[in-house]
C-alpha positions, 0 to 999 in steps of 0.5 A: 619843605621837602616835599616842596623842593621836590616839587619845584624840581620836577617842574623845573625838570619838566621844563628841561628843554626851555632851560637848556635854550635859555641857558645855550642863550645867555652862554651864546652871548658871553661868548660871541666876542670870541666867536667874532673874533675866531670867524672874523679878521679883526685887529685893534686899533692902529696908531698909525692907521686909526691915530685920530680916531684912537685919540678920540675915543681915548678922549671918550673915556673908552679903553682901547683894548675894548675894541676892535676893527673888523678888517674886511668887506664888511658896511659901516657896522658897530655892535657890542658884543658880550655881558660886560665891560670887563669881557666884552668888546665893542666890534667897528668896521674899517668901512665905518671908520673912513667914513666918518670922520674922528670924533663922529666915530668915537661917537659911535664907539662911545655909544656902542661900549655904552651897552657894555658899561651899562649892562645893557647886554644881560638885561635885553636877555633878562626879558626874553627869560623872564617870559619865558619862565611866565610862560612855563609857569602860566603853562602849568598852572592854566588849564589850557594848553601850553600854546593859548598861554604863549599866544596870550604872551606875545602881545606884552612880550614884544611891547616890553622887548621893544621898550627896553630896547629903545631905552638901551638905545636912548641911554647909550647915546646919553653914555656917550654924550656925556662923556665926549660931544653928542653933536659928533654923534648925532651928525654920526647917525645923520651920515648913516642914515643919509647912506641907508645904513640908519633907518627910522623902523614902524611901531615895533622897531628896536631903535627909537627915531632917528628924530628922537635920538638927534633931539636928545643929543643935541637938543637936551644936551644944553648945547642949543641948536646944531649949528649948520642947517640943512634938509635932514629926512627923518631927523628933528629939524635941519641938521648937518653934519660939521665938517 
């Protein structure tokens, strides 16, 4: 048994590199809502400036001293930062604000805590370590060189990577749908995207399409067909964005 443990260090030891770079990641991402929040201007929301907005995302069910606005140059970005709910916060530019209108972006901030709240962030670096670890233990055990084993990684790696991701994605537009109007966001997204801000990616892409995401929002969500019809490149049919 001993002899056994002693083993498994001195592997572990012979890996030291690879542990200290997974371990500067996961410690990276709890982190960076701090790190943003030290590099970047931000506040929270303003019940004079962002009162409709504030209403609404309280409506959403998202605590409001999870978020914050970054107050700068910045393009209408969103993002989730952190591990968890309880540490983690959900970052939305001013930009993204004025140019949406309430619910919409309470869509978006719903959809964004929705990574927080459902644990999304730890599992998107679960992958990475996991192949990692196969990839050390694949080294050591082949006797080919450690490279051949990364090589052969690559391909279910980043299938597995992409699959995640576009699974986060789908389950936070649902997070978000159930707890407030998923048509608010899916005109959200519709708006983004006719900006250039929301773009359909190829095969590997992270997100999946703006099509598929729009047709569970709406299309699943019992809500029936948008009301509005107009031309939508990229989106599952005509949609337009209620005014």
């Amino acid at each position: 048994m001993i002899a056994a443990l002693a083993s498994v260090a001195a592997w572990v030891l012979e890996w030291w590199e690879l542990w200290a770079l997974v371990l500067a990641g996961v410690v990276g991402t709890g982190i960076t809502p701090a790190v943003v929040g030290r590099t970047e201007p931000t506040r929270s929301l303003d019940p004079a400036l962002d009162r409709a907005v504030a209403d609404a995302v309280a409506r959403a069910g998202v605590p409001a001293d999870r978020v914050r606005v970054l107050a700068g140059g910045r393009g209408p970005v969103a993002f989730a930062a952190g591990l968890s709910p309880a540490r983690g916060r959900v970052f939305v530019s001013e930009r993204l604000l004025s140019n949406l209108d309430p619910d919409e972006a309470a869509g978006v901030v719903s959809h964004e805590y929705g990574h927080l709240a459902r644990r999304h962030v730890p599992l998107r670096v679960v992958v990475p370590v996991a192949f990692a670890l196969a990839w050390a233990v694949g080294a050591t055990l082949s006797s080919d060189p450690g490279f051949v084993v990364g090589v052969a990684l690559v391909p279910p790696a980043a299938a597995l990577t992409v699959h995640v991701s576009r699974w986060t994605e789908h389950d936070a537009d649902r997070f978000a749908r159930e707890r407030g109007d998923g048509a608010a966001l899916a005109a959200a997204l519709v708006a983004l995207a006719d900006e250039g801000h929301v773009t359909d990616g190829g095969w590997l892409s992270r997100h999946p399409s703006l099509a598929s995401r729009i047709e569970r929002l709406c299309g699943r969500a019992g809500e029936g067909e948008p009301s509005g019809r107009a031309e939508n490149a990229g989106a599952a049919g005509p949609f337009r964005r209620r005014r």
